[in-house]
The first five atom37 places (N, CA, C, CB, O) and aatype in JSON, in Angstrom:
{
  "aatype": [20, 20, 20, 20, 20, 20, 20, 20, 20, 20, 20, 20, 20, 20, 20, 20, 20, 20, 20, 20, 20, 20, 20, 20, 20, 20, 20, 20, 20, 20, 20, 20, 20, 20, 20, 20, 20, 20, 20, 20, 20, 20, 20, 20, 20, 20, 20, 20, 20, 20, 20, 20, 20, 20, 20, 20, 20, 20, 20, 20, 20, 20, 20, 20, 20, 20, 20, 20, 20, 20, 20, 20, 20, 20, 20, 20, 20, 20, 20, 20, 20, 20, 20, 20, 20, 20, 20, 20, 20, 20, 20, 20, 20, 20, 20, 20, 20, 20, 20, 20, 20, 20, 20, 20],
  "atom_mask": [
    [1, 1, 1, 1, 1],
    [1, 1, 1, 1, 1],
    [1, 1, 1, 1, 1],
    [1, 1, 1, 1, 1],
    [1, 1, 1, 1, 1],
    [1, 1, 1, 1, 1],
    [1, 1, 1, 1, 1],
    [1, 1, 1, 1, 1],
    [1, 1, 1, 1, 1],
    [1, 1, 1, 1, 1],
    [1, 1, 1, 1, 1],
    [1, 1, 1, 1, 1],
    [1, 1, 1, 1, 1],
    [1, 1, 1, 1, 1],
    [1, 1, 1, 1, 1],
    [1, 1, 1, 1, 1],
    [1, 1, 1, 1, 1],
    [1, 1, 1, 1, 1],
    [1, 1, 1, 1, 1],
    [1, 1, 1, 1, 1],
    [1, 1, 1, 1, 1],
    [1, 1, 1, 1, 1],
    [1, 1, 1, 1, 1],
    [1, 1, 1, 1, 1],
    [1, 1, 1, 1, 1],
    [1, 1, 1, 1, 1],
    [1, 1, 1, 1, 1],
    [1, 1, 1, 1, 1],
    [1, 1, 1, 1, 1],
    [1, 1, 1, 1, 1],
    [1, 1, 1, 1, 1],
    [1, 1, 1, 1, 1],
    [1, 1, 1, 1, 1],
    [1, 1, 1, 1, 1],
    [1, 1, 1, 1, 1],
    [1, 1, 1, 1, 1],
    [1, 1, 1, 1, 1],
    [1, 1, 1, 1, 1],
    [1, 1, 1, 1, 1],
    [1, 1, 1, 1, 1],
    [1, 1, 1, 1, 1],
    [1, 1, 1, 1, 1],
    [1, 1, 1, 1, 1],
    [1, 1, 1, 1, 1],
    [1, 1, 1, 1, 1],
    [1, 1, 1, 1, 1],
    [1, 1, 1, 1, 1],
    [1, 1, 1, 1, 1],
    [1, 1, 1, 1, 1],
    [1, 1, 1, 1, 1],
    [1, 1, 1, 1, 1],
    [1, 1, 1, 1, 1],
    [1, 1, 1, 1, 1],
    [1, 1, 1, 1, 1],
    [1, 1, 1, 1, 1],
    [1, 1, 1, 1, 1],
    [1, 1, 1, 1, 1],
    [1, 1, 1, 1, 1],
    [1, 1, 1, 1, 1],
    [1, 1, 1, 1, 1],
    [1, 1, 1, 1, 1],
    [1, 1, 1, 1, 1],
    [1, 1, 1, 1, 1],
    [1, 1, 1, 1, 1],
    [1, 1, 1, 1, 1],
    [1, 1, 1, 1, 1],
    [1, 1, 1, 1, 1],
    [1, 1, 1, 1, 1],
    [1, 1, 1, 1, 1],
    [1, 1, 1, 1, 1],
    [1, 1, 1, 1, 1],
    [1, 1, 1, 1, 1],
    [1, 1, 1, 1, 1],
    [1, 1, 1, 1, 1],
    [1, 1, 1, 1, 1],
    [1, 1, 1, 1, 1],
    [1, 1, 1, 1, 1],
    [1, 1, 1, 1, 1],
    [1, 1, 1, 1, 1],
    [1, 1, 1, 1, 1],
    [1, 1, 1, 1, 1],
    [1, 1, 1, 1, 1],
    [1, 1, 1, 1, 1],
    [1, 1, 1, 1, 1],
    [1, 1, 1, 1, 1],
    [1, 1, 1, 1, 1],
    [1, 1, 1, 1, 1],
    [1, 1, 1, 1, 1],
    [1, 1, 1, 1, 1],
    [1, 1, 1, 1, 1],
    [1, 1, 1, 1, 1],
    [1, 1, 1, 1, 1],
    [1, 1, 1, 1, 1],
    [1, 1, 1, 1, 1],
    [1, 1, 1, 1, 1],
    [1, 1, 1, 1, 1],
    [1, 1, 1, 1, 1],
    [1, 1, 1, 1, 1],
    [1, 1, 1, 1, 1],
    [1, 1, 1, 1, 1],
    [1, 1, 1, 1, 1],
    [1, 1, 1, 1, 1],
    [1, 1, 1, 1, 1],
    [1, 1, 1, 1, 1]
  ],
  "atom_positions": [
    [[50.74, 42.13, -22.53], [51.36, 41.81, -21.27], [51.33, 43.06, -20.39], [52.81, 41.29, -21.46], [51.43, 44.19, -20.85]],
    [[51.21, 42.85, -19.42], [50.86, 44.26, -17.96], [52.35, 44.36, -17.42], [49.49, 43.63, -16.16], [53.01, 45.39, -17.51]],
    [[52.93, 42.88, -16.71], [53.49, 42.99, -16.49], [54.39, 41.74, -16.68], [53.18, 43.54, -15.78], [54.01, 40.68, -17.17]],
    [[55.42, 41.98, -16.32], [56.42, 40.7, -16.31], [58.47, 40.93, -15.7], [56.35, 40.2, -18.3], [59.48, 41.52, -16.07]],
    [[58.03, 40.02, -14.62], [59.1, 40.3, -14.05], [60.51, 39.33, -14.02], [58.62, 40.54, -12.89], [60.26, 38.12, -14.06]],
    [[61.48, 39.58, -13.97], [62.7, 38.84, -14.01], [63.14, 37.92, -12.51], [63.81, 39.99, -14.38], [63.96, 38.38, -11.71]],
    [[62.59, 36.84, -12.36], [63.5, 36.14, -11.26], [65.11, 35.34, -11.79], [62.42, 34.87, -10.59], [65.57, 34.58, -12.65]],
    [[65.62, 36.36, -10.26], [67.3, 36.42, -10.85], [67.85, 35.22, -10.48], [68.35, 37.65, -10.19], [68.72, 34.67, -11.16]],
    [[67.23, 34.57, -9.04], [67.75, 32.98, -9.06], [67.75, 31.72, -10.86], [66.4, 32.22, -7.72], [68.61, 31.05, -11.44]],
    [[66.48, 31.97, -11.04], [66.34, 31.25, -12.15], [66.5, 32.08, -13.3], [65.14, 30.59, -12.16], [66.38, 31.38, -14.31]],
    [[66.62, 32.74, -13.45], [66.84, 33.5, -14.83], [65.27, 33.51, -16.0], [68.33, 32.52, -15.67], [65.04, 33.78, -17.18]],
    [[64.76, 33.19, -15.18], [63.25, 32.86, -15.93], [62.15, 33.91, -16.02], [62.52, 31.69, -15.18], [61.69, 34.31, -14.95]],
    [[61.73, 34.34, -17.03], [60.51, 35.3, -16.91], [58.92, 34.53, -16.21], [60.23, 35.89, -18.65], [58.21, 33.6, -16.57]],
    [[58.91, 35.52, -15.07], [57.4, 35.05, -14.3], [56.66, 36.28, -14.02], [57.57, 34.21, -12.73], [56.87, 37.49, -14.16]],
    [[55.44, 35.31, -13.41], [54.27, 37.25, -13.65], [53.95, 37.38, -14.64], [54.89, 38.91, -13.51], [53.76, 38.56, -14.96]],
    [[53.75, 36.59, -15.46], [53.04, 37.69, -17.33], [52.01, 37.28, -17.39], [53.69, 37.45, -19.19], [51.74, 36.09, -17.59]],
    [[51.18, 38.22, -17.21], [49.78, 38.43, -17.05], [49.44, 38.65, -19.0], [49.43, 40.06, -15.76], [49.93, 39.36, -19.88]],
    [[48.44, 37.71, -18.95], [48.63, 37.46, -20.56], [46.98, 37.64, -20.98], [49.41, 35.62, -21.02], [46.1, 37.62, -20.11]],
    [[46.71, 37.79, -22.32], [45.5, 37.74, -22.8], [46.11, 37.0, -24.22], [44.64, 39.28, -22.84], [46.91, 37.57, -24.96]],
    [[45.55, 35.56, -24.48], [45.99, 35.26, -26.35], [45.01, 35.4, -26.71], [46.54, 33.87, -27.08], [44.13, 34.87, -26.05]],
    [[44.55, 36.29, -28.14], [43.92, 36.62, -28.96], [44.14, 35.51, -29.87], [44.15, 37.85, -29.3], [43.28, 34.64, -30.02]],
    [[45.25, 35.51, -30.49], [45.08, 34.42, -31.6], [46.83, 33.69, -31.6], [44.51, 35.33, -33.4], [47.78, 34.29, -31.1]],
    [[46.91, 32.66, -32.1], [47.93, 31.81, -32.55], [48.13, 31.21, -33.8], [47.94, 30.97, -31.87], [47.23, 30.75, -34.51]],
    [[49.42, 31.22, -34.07], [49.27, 30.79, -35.91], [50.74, 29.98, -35.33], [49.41, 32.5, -37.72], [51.37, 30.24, -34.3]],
    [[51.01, 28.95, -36.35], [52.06, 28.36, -36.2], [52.34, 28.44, -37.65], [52.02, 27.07, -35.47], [51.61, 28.37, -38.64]],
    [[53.77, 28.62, -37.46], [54.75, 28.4, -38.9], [55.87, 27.6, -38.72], [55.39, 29.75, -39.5], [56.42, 27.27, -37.67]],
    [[56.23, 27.26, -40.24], [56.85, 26.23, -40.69], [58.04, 26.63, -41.79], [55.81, 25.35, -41.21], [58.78, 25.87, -42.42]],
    [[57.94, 28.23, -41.81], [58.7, 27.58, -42.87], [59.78, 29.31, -42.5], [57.63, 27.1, -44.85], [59.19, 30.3, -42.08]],
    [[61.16, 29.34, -42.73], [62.25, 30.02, -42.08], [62.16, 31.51, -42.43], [63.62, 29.41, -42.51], [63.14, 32.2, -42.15]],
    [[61.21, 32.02, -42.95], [61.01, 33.7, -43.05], [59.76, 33.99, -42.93], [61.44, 34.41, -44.37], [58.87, 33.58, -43.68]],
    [[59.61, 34.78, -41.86], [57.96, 35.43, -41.65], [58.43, 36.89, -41.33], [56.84, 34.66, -40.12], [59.41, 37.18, -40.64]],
    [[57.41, 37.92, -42.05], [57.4, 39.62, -41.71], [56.34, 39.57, -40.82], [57.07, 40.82, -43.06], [55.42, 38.76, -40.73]],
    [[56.68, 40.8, -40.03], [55.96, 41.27, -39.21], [55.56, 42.95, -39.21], [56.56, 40.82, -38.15], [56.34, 43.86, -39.5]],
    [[54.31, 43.08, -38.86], [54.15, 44.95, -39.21], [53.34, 45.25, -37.83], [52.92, 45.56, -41.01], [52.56, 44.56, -37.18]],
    [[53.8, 46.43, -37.67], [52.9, 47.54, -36.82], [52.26, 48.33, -37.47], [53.54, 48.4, -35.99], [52.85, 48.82, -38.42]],
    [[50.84, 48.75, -37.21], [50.4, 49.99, -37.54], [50.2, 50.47, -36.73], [49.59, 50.2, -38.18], [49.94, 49.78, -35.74]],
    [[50.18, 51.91, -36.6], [50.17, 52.85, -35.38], [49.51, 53.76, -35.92], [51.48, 53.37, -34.74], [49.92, 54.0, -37.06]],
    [[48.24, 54.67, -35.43], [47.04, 55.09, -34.93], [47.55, 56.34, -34.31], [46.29, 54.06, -33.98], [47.1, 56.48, -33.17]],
    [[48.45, 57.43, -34.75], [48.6, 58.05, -33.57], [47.9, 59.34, -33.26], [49.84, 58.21, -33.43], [48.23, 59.98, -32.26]],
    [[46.65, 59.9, -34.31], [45.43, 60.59, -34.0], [45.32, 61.15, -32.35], [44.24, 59.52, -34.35], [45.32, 60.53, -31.28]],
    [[45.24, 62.57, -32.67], [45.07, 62.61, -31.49], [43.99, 61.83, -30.34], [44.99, 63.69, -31.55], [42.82, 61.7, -30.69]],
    [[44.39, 61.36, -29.07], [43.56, 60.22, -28.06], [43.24, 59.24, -28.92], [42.12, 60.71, -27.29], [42.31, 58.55, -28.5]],
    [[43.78, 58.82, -30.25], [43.98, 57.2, -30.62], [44.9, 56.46, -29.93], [44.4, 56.94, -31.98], [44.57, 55.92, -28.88]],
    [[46.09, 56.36, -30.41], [47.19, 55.53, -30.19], [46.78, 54.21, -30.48], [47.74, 55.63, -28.87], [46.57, 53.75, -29.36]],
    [[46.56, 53.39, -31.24], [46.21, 52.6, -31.46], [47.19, 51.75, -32.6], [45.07, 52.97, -31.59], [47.38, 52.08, -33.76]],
    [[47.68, 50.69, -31.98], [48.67, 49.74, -32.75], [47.61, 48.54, -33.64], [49.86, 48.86, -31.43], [46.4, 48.5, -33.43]],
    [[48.04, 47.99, -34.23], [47.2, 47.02, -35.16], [48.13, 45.93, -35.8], [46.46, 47.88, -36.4], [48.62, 46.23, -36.89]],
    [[48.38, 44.92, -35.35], [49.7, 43.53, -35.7], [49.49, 43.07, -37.02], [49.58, 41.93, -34.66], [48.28, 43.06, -37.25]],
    [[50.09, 42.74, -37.88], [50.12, 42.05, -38.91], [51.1, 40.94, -39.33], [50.1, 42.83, -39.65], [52.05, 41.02, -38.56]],
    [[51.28, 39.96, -40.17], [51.92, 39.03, -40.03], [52.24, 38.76, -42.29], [50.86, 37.78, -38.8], [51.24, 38.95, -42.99]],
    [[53.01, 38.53, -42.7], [53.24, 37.82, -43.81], [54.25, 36.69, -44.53], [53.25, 38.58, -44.33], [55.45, 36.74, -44.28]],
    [[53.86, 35.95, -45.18], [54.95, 34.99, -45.33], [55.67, 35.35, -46.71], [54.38, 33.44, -45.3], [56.62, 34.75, -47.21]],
    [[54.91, 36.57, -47.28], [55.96, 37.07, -48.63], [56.38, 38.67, -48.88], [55.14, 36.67, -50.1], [57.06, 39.15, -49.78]],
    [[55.75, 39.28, -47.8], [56.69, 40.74, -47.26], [55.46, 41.43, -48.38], [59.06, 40.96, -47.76], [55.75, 42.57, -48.75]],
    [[54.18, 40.87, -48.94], [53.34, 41.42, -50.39], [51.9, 41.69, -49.57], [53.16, 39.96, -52.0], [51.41, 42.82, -49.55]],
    [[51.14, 40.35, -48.76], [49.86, 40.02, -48.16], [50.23, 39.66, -47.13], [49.0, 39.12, -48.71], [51.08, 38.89, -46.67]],
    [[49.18, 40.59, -46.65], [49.73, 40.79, -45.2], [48.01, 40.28, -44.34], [50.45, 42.92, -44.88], [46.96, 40.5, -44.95]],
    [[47.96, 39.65, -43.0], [47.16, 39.06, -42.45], [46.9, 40.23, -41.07], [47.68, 37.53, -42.25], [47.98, 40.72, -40.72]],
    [[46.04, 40.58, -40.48], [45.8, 41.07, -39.19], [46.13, 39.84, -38.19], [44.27, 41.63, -39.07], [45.94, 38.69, -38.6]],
    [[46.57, 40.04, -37.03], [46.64, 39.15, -36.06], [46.69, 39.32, -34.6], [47.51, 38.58, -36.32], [47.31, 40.29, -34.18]],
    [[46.15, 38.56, -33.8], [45.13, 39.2, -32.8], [44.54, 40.7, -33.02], [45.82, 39.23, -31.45], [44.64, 41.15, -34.16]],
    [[43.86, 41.6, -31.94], [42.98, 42.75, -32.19], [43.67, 43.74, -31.77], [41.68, 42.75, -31.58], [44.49, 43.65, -30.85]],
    [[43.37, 44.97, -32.51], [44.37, 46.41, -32.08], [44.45, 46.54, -30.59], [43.67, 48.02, -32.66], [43.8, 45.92, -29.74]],
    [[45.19, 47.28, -30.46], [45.14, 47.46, -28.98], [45.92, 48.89, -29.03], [45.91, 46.12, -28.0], [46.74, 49.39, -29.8]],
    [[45.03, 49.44, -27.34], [45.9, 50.86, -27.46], [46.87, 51.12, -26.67], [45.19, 52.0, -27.27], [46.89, 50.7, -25.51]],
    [[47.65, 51.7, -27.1], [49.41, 51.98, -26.99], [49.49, 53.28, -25.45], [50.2, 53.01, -29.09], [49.1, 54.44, -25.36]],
    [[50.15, 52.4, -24.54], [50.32, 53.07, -23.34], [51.3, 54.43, -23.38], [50.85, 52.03, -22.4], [52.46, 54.2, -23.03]],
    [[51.06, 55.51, -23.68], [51.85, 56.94, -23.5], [51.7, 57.23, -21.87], [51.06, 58.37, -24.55], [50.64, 57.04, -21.27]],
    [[52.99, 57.74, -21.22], [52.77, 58.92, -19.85], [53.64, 59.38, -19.93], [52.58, 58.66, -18.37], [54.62, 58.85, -19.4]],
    [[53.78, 60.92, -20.8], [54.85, 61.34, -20.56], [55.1, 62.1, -19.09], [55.07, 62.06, -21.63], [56.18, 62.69, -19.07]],
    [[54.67, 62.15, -18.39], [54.35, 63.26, -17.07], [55.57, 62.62, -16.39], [52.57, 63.17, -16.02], [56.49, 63.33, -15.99]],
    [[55.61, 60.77, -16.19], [56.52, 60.44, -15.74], [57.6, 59.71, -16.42], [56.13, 60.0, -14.92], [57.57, 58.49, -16.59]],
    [[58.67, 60.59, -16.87], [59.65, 60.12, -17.85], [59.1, 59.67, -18.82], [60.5, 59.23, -17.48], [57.88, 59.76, -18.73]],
    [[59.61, 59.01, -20.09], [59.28, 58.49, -21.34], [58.63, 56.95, -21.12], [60.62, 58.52, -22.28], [59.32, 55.95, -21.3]],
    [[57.16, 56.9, -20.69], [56.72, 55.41, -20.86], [55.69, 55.39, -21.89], [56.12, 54.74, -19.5], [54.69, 56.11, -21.95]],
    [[56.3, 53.92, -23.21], [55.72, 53.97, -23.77], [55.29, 52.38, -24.2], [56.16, 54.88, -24.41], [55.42, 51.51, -23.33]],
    [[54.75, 51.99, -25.61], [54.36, 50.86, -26.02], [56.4, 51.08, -26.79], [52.48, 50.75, -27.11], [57.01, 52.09, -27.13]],
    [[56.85, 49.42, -26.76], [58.06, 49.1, -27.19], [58.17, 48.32, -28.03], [58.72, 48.78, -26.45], [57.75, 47.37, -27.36]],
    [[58.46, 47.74, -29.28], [58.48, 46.66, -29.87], [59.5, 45.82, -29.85], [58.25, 46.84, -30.86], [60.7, 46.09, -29.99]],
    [[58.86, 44.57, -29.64], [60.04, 43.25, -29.37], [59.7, 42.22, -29.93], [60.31, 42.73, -27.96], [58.63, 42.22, -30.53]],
    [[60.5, 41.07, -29.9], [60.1, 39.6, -30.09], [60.56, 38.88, -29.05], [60.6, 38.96, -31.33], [61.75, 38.93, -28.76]],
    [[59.8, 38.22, -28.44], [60.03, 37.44, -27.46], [59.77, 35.77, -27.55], [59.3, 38.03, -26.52], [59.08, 35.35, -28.47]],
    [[60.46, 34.68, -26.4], [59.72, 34.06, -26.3], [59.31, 33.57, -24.97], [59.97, 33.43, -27.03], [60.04, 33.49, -23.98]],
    [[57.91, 33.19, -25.05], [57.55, 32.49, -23.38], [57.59, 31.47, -23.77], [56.17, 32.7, -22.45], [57.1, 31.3, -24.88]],
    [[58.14, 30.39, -23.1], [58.06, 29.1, -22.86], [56.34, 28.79, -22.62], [59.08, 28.77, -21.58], [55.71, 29.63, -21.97]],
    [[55.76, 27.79, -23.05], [54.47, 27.87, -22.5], [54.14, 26.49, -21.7], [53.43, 28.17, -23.67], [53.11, 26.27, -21.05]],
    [[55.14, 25.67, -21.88], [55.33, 23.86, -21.45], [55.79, 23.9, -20.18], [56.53, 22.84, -22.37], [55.18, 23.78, -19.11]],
    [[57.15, 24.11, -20.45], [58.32, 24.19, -19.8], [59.38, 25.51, -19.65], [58.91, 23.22, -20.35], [59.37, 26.49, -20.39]],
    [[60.08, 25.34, -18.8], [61.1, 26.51, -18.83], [62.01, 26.39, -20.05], [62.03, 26.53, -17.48], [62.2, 25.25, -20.49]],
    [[62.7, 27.64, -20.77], [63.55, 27.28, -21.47], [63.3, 27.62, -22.75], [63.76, 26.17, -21.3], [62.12, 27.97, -22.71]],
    [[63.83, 27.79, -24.37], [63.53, 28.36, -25.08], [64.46, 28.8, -26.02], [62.98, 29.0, -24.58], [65.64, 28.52, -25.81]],
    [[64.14, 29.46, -27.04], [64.87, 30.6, -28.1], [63.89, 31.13, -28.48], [65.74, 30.18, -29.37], [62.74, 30.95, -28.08]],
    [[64.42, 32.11, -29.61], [64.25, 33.06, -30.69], [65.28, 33.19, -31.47], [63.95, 34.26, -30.29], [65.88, 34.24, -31.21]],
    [[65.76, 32.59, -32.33], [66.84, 32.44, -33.28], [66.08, 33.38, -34.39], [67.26, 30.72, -33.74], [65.3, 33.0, -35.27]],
    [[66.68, 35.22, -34.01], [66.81, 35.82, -35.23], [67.78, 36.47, -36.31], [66.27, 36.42, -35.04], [68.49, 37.36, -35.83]],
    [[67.92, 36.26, -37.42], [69.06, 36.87, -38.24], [68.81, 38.08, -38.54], [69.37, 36.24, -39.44], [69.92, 38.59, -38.69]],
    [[67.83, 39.05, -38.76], [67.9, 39.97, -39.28], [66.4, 40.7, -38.31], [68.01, 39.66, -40.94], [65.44, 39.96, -38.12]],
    [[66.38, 41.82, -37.9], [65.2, 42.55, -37.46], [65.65, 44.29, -37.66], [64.82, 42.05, -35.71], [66.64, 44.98, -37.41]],
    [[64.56, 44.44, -38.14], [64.95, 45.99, -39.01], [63.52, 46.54, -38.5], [65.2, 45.97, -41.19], [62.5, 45.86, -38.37]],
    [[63.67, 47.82, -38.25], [62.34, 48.8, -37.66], [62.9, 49.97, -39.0], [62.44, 49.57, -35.38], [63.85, 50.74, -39.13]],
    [[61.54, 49.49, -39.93], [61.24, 50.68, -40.99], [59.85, 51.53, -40.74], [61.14, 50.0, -42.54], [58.78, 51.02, -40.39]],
    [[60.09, 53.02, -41.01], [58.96, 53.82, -41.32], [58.6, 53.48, -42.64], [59.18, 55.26, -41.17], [59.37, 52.82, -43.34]],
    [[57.06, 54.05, -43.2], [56.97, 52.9, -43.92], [55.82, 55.16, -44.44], [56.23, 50.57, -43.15], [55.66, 55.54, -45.6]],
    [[55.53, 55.68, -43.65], [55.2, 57.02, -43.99], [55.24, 57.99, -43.12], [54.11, 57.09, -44.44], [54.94, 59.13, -43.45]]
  ]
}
């Protein structure tokens, strides 16, 4: 996403300039998620992964490289979970637990 902006009448996210690489649908109430990060010097390079037993782990969509500027204040790549509506307006993300581990 480039960008994405908040309209405050509707409370709705608009503007998200999008590219989908890939889509998986699940079914069943626990999925992990991983970052890898690339941070070599002039890499930066993140890499998504996905698992349904925290053991085998899947790549999902393609790496992509991670926006640094420090010149102006701290802008960087952020990790989140979101959701876009893709039908209609409106939505969740019902999560119980999200934990950010170093892993080395």
């Amino acid at each position: 996403t480039q960008s994405v902006q908040l309209d405050d009448k509707n409370k709705a996210v608009t503007g998200v300039d999008k590219e989908l690489y890939e889509e998986v649908a699940f079914c069943q109430p626990t999925i992990y998620l991983r970052i890898d990060g690339d941070f070599n010097l002039h890499r930066d390079i993140a890499t998504l992964y996905y698992s349904l037993d925290n053991e085998n782990w899947k790549e999902i969509g393609k790496p992509f490289k991670m926006k640094f500027d420090y010149r102006r204040l701290f802008m960087g790549t952020r990790y989140a979970i979101f959701n876009y509506a893709t039908k209609e307006p409106g939505g969740y993300v019902d999560l119980d637990y999200f934990q950010y581990e170093r892993t080395n």
